[in-house]
VEXDREN-2710 file (C-alpha; in Angstrom, 1 decimal):
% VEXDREN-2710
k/r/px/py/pz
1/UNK/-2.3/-24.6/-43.0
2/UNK/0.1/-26.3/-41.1
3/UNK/3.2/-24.5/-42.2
4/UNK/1.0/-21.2/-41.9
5/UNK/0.4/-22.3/-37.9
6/UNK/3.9/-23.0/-37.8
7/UNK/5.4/-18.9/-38.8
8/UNK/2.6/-17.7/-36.9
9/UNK/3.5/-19.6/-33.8
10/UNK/7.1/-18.7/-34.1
11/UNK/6.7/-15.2/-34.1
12/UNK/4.3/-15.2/-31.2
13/UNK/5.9/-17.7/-28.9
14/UNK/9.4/-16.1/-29.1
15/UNK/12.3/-15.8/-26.6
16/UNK/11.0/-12.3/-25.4
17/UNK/7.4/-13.5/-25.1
18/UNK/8.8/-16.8/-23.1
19/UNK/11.0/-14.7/-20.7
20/UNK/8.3/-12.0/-20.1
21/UNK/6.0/-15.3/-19.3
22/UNK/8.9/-17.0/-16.5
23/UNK/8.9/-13.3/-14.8
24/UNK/5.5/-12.6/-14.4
25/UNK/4.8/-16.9/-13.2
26/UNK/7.5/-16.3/-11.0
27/UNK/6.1/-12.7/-9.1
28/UNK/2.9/-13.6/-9.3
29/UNK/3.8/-16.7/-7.5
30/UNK/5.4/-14.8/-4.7
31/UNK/2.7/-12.0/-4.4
32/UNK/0.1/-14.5/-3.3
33/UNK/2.9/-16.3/-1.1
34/UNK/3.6/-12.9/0.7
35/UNK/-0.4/-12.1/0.7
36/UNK/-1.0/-15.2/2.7
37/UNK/1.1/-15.0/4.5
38/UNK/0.5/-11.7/5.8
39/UNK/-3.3/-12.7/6.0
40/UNK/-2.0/-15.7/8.0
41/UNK/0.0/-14.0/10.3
42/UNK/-2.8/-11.2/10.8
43/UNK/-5.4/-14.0/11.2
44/UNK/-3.0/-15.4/13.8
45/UNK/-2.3/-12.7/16.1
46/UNK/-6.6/-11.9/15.9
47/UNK/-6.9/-14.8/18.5
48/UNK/-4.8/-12.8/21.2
49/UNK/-6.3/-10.4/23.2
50/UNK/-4.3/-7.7/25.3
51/UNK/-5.9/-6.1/28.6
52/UNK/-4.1/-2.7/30.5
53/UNK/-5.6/-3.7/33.4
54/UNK/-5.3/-0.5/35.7
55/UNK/-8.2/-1.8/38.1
56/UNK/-6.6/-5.3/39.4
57/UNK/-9.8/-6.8/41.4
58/UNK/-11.4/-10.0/41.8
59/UNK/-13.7/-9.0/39.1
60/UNK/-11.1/-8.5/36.3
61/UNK/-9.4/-11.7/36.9
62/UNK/-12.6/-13.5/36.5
63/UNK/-13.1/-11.5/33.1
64/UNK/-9.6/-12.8/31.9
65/UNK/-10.4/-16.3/32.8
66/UNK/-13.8/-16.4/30.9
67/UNK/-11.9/-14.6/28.0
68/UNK/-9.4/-17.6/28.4
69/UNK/-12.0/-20.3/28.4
70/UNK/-13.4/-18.8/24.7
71/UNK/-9.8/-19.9/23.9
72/UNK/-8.2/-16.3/23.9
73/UNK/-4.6/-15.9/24.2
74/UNK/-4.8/-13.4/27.0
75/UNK/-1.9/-10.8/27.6
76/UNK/-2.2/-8.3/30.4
77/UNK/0.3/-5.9/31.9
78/UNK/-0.8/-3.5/35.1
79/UNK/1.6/-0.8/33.9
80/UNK/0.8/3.4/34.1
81/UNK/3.1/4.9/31.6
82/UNK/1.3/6.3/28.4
83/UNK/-0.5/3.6/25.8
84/UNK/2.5/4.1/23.3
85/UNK/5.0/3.8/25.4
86/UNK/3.3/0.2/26.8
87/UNK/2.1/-0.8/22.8
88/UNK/5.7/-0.2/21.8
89/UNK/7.4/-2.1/25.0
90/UNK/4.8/-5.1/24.4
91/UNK/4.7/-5.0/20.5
92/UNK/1.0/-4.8/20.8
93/UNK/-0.9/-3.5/18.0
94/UNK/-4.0/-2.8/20.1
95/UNK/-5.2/-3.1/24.0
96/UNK/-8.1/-2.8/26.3
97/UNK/-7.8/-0.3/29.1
98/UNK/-9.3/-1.2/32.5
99/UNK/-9.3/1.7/34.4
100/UNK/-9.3/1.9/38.1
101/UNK/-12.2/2.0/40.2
102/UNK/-14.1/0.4/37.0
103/UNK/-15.3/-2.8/39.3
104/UNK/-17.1/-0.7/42.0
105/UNK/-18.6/2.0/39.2
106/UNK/-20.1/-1.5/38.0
107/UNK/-20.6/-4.0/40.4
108/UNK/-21.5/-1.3/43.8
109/UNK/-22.8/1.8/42.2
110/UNK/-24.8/0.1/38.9
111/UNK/-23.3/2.9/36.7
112/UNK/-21.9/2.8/32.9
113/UNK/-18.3/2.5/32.6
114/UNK/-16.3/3.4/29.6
115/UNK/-12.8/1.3/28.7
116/UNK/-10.5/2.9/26.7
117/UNK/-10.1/1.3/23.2
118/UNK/-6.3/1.6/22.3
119/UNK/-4.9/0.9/18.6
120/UNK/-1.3/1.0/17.1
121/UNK/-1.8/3.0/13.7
122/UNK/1.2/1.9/11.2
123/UNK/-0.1/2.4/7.9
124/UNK/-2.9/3.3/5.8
125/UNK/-3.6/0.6/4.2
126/UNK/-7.0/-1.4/3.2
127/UNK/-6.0/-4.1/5.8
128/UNK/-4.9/-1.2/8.5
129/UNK/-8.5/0.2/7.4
130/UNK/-10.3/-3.4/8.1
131/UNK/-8.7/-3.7/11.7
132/UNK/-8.7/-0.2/12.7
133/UNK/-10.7/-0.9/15.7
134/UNK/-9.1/-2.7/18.6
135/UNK/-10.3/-6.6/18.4
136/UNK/-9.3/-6.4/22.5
137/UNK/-11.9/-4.2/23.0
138/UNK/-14.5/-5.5/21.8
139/UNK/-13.9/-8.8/22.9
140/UNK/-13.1/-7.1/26.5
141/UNK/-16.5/-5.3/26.1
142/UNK/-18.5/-8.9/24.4
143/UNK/-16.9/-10.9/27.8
144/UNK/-18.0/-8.5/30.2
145/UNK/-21.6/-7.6/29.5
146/UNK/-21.9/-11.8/29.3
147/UNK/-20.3/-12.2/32.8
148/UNK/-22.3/-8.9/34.3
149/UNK/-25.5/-10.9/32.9
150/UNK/-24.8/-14.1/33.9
151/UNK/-23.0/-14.0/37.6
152/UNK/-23.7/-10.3/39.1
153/UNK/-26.8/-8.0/37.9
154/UNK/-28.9/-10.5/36.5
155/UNK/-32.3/-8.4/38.0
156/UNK/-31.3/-4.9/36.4
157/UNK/-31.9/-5.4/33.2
158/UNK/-32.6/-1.6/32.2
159/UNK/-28.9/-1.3/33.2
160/UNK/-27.9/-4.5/31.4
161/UNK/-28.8/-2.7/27.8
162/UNK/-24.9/-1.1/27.9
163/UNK/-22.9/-1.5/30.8
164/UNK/-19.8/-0.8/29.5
165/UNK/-19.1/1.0/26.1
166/UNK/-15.2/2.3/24.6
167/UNK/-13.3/5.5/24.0
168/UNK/-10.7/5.0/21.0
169/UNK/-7.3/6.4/21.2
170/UNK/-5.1/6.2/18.5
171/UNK/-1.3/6.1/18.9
172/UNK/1.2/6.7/16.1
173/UNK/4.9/8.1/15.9
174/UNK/5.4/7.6/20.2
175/UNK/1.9/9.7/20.4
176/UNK/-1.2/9.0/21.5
177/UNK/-4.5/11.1/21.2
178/UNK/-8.3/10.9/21.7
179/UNK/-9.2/9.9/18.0
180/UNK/-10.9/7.2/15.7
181/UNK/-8.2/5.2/14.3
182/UNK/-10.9/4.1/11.0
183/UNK/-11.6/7.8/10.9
184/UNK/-8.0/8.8/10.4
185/UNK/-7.0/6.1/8.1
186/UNK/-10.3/7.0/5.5
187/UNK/-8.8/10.9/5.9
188/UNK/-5.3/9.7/5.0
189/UNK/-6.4/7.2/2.2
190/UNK/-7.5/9.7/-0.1
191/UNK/-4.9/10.8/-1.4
192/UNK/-2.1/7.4/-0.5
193/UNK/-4.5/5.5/-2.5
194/UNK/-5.2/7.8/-5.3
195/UNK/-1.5/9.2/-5.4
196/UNK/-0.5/5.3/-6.5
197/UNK/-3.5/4.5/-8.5
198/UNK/-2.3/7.2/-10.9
199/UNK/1.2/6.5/-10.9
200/UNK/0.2/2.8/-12.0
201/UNK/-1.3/3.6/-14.7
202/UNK/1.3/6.2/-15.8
203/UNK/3.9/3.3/-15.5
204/UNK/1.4/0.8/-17.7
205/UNK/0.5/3.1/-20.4
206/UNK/4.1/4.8/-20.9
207/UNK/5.7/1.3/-21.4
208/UNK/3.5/0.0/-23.7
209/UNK/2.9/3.1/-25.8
210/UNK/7.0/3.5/-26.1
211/UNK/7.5/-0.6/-26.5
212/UNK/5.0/-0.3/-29.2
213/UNK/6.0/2.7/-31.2
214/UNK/9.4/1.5/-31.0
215/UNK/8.5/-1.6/-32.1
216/UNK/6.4/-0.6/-35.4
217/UNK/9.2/1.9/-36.7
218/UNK/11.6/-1.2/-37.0
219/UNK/8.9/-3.0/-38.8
220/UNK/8.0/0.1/-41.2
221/UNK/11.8/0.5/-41.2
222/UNK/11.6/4.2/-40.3
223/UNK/14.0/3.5/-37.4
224/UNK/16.9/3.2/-39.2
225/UNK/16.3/6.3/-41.3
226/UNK/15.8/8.3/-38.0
227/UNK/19.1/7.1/-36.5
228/UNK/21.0/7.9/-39.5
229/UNK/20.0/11.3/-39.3
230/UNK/22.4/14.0/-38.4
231/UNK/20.1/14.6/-34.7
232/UNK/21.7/13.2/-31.7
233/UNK/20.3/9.8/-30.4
234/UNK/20.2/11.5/-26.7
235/UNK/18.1/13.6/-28.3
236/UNK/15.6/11.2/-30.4
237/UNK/15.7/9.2/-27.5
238/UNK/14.5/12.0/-25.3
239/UNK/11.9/12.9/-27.4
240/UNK/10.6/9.8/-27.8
241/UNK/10.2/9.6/-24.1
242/UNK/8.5/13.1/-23.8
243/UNK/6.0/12.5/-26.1
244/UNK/4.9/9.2/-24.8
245/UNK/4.5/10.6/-21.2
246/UNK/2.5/13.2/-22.0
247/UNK/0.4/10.9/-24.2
248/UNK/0.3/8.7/-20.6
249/UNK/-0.7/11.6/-18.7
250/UNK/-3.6/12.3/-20.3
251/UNK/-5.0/9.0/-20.2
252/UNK/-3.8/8.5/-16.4
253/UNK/-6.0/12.0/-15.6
254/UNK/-8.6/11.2/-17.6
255/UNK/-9.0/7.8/-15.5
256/UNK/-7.8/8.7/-12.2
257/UNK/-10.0/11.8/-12.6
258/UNK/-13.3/9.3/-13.6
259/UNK/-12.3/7.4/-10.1
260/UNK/-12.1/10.3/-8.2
261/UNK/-15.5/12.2/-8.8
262/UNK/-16.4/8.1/-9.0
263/UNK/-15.2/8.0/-5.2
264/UNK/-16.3/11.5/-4.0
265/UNK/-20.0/11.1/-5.6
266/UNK/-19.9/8.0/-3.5
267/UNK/-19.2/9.7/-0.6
268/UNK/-22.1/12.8/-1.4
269/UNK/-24.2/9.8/-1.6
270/UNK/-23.6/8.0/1.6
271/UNK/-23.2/11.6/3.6
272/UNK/-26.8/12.9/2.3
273/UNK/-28.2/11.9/5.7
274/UNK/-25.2/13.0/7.8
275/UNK/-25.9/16.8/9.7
276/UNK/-23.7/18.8/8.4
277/UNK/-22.4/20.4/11.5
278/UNK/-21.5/17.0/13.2
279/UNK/-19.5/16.0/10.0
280/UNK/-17.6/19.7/9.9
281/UNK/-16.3/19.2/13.8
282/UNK/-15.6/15.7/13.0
283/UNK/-13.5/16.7/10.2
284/UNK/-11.9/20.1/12.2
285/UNK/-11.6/17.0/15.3
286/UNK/-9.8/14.4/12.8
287/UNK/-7.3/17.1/11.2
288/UNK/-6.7/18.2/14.8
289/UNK/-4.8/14.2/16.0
290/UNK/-3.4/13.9/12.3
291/UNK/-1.9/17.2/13.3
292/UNK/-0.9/16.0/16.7
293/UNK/0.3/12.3/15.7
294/UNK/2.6/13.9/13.1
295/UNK/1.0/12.2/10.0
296/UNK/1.1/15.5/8.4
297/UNK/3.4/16.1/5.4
298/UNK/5.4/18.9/5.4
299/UNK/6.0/20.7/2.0
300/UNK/9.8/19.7/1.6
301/UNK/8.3/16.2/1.7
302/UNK/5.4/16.6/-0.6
303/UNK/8.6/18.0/-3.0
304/UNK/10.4/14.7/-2.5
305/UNK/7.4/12.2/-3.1
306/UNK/7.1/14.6/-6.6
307/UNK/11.0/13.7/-7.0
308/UNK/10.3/10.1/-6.2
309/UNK/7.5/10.1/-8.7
310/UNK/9.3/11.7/-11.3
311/UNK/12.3/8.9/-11.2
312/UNK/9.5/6.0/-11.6
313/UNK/8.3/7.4/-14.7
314/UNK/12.0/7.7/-15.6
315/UNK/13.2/4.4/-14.5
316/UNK/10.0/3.0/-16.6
317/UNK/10.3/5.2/-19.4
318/UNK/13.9/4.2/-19.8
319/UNK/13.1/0.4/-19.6
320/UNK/10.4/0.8/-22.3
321/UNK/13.4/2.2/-24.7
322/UNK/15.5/-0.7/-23.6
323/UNK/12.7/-3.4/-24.4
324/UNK/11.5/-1.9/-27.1
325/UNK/14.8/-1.7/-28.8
326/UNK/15.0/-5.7/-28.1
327/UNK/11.5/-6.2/-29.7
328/UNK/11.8/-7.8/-33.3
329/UNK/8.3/-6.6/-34.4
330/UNK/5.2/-5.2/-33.6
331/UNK/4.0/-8.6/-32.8
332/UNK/6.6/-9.0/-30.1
333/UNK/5.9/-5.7/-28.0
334/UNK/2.3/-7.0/-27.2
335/UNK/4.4/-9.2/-24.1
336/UNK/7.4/-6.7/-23.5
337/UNK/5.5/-4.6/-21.9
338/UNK/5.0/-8.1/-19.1
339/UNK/7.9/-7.3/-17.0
340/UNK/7.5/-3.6/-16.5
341/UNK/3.7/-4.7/-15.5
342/UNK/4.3/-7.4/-13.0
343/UNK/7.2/-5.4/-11.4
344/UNK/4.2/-2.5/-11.4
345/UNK/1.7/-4.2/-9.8
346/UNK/3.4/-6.3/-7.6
347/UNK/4.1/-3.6/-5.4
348/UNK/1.2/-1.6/-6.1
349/UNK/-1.5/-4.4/-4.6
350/UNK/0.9/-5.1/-1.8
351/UNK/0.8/-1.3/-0.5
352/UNK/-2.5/-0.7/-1.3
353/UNK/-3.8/-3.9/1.1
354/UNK/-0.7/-4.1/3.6
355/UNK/2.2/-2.3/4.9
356/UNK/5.0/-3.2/2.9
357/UNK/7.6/-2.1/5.5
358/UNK/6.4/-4.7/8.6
359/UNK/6.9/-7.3/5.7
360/UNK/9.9/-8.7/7.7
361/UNK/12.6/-10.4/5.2
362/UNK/10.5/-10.0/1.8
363/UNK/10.5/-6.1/2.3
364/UNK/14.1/-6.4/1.3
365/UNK/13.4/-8.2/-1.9
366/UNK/10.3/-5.9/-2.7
367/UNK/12.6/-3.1/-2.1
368/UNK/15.2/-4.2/-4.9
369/UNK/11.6/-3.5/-7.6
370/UNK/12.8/0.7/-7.6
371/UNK/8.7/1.2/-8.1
372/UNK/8.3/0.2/-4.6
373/UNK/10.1/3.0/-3.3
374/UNK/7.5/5.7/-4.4
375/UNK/4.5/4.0/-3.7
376/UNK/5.5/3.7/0.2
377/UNK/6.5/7.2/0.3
378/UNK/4.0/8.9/1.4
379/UNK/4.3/6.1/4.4
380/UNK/7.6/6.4/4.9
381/UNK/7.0/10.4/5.3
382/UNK/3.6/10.2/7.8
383/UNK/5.4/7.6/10.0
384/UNK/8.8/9.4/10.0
385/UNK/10.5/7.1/8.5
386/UNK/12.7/8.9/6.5
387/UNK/16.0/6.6/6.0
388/UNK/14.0/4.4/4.3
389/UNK/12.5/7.1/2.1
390/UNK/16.0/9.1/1.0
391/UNK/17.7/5.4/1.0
392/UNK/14.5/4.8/-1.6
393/UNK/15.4/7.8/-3.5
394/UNK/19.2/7.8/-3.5
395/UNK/18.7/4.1/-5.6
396/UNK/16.1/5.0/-7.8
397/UNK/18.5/7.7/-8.7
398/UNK/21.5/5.2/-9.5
399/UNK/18.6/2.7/-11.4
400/UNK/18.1/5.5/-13.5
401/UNK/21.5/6.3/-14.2
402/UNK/22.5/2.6/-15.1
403/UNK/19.4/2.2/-16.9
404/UNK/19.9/5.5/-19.1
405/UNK/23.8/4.7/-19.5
406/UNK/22.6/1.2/-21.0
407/UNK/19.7/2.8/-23.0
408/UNK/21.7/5.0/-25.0
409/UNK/25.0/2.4/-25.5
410/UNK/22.1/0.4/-26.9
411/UNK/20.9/3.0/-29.3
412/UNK/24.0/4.2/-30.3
413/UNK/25.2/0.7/-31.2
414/UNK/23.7/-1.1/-34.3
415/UNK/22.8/-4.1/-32.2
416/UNK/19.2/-2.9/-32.9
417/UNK/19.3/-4.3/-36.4
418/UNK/22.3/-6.7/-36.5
419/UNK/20.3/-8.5/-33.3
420/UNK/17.6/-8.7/-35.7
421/UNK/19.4/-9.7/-38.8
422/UNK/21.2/-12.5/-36.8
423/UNK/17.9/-14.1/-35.5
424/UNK/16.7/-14.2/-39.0
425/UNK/19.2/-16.1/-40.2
426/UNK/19.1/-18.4/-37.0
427/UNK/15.5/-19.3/-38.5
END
């Protein structure tokens, strides 16, 4: 029994298995660093509130002062140019608009007054979704009904139900419009979070189906016997690759398909109540500022992102040969497959809940994983930035070259089996 637990061990715990292990502890580690951290930082900068204040009376320095006495860090600028021109020269991600006249439209003629509700859109991620709205505003909007209620119209009360309610603007690539910046993100995150859902698990199931078949033809000994044959390696090795993406692809469509009709017959469901005619012109209204904010894709970049995509299967398909290769048995492809995962879904989680390019110095180390590239490309494409995109691009395409270079040294070597033969006799 003892000596059994003893082979058994051995082949299991082996150098692969331990190196795969050190990877993954080690990115794992710094995904939930860099996910605090951006929490923190987002958390951080939720306590500040920033006030256009285009009215400049009596009755707006009061409201800053009570918003400073509920401990807000209060920033306010008195400045006409456009809201993206004034977000960008501040570094706000959001503001409250005060317009002028807004103090006698409240306090003289007992009217409704609207603020204008200004947010900074930069990505489309879940955590761009969860503070799409502008926290100023609504703190802004919180602050003044209390002060109205307490200090100046304490005997109109039918007017007390909603003083003063918001417009949302949106501003994005030095452009502002009229527009919901929640409603633009959901339009957006369709497809950015389905493109990379099914690219995830293309990268997954490709690595571990090659690792593995790899794998069990040096056990069965049927890889040595292919090798030998008169058939170029470039071309077994090609093959091999093929045939495990399109076994990949299938499975990726089968399951990105289940989430989508998933995700749409959640939306039929929550939209059975909804008139139809209000949710056509807010659809016509929301295509209308992605149009104008230039979030739009044009074709020649939909062709790159399909370039992009096609490199990352590459880059992983390649790897998979490589590991596999390395694998001494089926037993030992079960943890091969660890690196190629981790260095998946590191990026993967940190673009699907935050921007990966406002990352400040980590970007750069996130950027050196050549998966990273594709799934911020659709990004990098709706917020014009497009050195970042080709830079992305122009490295997977070296990756792949040194990657395929070393792939087919490998197979046309015999360090397959001599590697194999030489741990034996270590043992």
């Amino acid at each position: 029994m003892k000596n059994l637990l003893r082979k058994e061990l051995s082949e299991l715990l082996n150098k692969q298995m331990l190196l795969g292990l050190l990877v993954s502890f080690i990115l794992i580690v710094m995904l939930g660093t860099v996910m605090t951290s951006t929490m923190t930082g987002t958390l951080e900068t939720s306590g500040e509130v920033h006030i256009i204040d285009l009215d400049q009376t009596d009755f707006t320095k009061q409201l800053i002062a009570k918003l400073q006495e509920q401990e807000y860090t209060v920033k306010a600028v008195s400045d006409t140019q456009p809201y993206e021109i004034i977000l960008s020269q501040q570094n706000w991600d959001d503001a409250a608009v005060l317009p002028a006249g807004m103090t006698d439209l409240l306090l003289n003629q007992h009217k409704a007054c609207e603020i204008n509700s200004v947010t900074a859109l930069k990505s489309t991620s879940t955590m761009s979704l969860a503070f799409a709205e502008s926290s100023s505003a609504e703190a802004v909007i919180t602050t003044m009904n209390s002060l109205l209620s307490e200090t100046y119209l304490k005997d109109d009360l039918a007017f007390l139900e909603k003083p003063v309610s918001a417009v949302s603007y949106t501003v994005a690539n030095n452009k502002s419009v009229q527009a919901n910046s929640a409603a633009l993100i959901s339009s957006l995150a369709v497809f950015d979070q389905f493109m990379p859902l099914v690219l995830f698990l293309l990268i997954v199931l490709t690595s571990q189906t090659i690792i593995t078949a790899v794998a069990a033809e040096k056990t069965d000994k049927t890889l040595e016997t292919l090798l030998a044959s008169p058939v170029p390696r470039s071309v077994i090795i090609g093959a091999k690759m093929l045939a495990a993406l399109i076994t990949a692809l299938i499975y990726a469509l089968v399951y990105g398909g289940g989430f989508l009709v998933a995700m749409l017959a959640n939306v039929n469901k929550t939209s059975e109540n909804i008139d139809i005619g209000e949710a056509f012109t807010s659809l016509i209204n929301t295509q209308d500022a992605i149009k104008t904010l230039g979030l739009q894709i044009p074709f020649s970049g939909w062709i790159g992102v399909i370039l992009q995509l096609l490199l990352t299967i590459g880059i992983a398909l390649t790897a998979s040969m490589i590991l596999g290769g390395l694998v001494e048995d089926a037993k030992g492809s079960q943890t091969a497959s660890i690196p190629i995962l981790v260095c998946t879904m590191f990026p993967y989680i940190l673009s699907m809940v935050s921007d990966i390019r406002g990352m400040g110095a980590v970007r750069y180390l996130l950027y050196c994983i050549p998966f990273t590239h594709t799934f911020i490309a659709t990004s990098c494409l709706r917020f014009h930035d497009t050195g970042l995109f080709l830079g992305g691009m122009a490295y997977q395409i070296l990756f792949l070259a040194g990657m395929a270079f070393f792939a087919l040294k490998l197979y046309q070597s015999d360090i397959l089996f001599t590697h194999r033969f030489a741990n034996k006799r270590e043992k």
